[in-house]
C-alpha positions in Angstrom: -7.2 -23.8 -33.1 -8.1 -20.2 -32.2 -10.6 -18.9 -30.0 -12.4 -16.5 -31.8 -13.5 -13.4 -30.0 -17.1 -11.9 -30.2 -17.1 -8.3 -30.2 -18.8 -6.7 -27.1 -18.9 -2.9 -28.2 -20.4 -2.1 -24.5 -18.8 0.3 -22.2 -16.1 -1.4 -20.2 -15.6 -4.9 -22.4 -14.5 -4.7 -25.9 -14.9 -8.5 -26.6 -14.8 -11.9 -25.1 -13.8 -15.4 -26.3 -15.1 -18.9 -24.2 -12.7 -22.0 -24.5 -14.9 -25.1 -24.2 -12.3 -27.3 -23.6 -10.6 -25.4 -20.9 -13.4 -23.8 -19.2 -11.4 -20.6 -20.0 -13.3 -16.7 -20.1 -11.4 -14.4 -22.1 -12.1 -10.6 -21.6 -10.5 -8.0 -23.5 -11.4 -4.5 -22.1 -11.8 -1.2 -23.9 -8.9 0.2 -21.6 -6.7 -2.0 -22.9 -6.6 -4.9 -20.1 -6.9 -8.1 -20.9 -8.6 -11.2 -18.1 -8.7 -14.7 -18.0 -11.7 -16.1 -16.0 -10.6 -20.0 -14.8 -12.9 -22.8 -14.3 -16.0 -21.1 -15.6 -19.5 -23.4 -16.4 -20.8 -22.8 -20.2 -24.2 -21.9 -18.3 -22.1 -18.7 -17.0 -21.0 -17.8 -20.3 -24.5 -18.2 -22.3 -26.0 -16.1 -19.6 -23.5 -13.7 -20.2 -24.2 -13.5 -23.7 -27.6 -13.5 -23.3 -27.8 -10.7 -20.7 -27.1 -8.0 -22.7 -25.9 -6.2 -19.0 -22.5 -7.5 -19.9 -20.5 -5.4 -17.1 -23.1 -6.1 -14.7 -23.1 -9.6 -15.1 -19.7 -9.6 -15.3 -19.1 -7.7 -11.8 -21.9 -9.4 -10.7 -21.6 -13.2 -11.4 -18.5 -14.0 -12.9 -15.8 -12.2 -11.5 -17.1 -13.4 -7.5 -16.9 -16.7 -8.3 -14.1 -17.4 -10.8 -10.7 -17.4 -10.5 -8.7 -14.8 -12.6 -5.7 -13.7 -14.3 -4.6 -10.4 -15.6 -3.0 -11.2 -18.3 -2.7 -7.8 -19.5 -2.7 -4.6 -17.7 -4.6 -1.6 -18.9 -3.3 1.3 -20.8 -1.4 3.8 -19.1 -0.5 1.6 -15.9 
């Protein structure tokens, strides 16, 4: 089954996907990068949603405590 991205339109994310199963954050980025976040709680990713500060959150709560994988770089690196 595919995850099914929610569009963001926000300054820095372009859309995001959460897989349950794998406790996986997907980030796309309007530059063009694309992030996993491993390991992540569901709380995290409802509060996300719900913050409606989705950089901030992001920089904030997520990316401190979650490890990560750049899956793809942004544009023009």
């Amino acid at each position: 089954m595919e995850m099914e991205f929610t569009e963001i339109h926000e300054e820095k994310i372009k859309s995001v996907a959460y897989d349950e199963i794998n406790h996986h954050f997907h980030v796309k980025f309007q530059d063009g990068s694309y992030v996993i976040y491993y390991e992540m709680r569901k709380e995290d990713y409802v509060g996300f949603q719900s913050s409606g500060r989705y950089s901030e959150y992001l920089e904030e709560k997520i990316i401190p405590a979650y490890p990560n994988k750049v899956i793809k770089e942004a544009s023009g690196k």
